[in-house]
C-alpha positions in Angstrom: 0.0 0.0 0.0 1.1 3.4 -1.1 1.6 5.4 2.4 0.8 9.5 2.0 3.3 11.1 5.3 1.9 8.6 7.9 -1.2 7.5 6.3 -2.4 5.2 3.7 -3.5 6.7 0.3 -6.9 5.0 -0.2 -7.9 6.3 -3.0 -4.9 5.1 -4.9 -5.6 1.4 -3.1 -9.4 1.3 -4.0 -8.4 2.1 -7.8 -5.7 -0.3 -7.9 -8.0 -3.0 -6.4 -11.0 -1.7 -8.9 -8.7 -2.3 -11.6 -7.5 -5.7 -10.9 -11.3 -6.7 -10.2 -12.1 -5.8 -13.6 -13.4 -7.9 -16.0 -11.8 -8.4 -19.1 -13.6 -6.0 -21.6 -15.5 -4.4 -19.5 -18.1 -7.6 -19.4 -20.0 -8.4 -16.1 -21.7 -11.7 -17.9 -22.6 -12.8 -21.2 -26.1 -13.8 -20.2 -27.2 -10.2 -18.1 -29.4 -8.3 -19.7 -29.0 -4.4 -20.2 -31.0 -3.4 -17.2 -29.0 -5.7 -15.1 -25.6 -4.7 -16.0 -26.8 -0.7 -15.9 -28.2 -1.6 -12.1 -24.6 -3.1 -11.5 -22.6 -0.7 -12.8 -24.9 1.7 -10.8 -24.5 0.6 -7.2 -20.5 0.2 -8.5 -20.0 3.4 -9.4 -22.3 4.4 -5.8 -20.1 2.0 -4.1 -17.2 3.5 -5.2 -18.2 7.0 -4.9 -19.0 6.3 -0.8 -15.8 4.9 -0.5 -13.7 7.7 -2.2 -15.6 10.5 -0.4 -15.8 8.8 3.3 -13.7 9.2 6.1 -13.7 8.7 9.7 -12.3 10.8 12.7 -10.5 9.2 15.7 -11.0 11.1 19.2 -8.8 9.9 22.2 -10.2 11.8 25.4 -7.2 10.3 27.3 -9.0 6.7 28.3 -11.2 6.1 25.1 -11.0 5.8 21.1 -14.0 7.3 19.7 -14.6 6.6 15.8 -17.0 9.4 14.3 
């Protein structure tokens, strides 16, 4: 994993593991039908765009973690 000063770069991981998941020609199967590969590309691209755009904040009150 590519590290940014301390942390890791996600967005370059998430493409990198996009890519490799990838099927050859940009196929999901020979036997979906057009709406079914538009609603999977759809929740890809959502799933995608969640992960890109999301992060989390860690608080440490000097006992507890907290995760926001």
């Amino acid at each position: 994993m590519a590290e940014k000063r301390g942390s890791i770069d996600m967005q370059k991981e998430i493409k990198q593991l996009e890519e490799d998941s990838e099927v050859k020609g940009g196929k999901i199967a020979e036997d979906a039908d057009i709406s079914q590969r538009k609603k999977i590309n759809k929740m890809t691209d959502q799933m995608t765009a969640d992960a890109l755009e999301s992060k989390s904040t860690l608080e440490f009150n000097g006992k507890e973690f907290d995760v926001k």
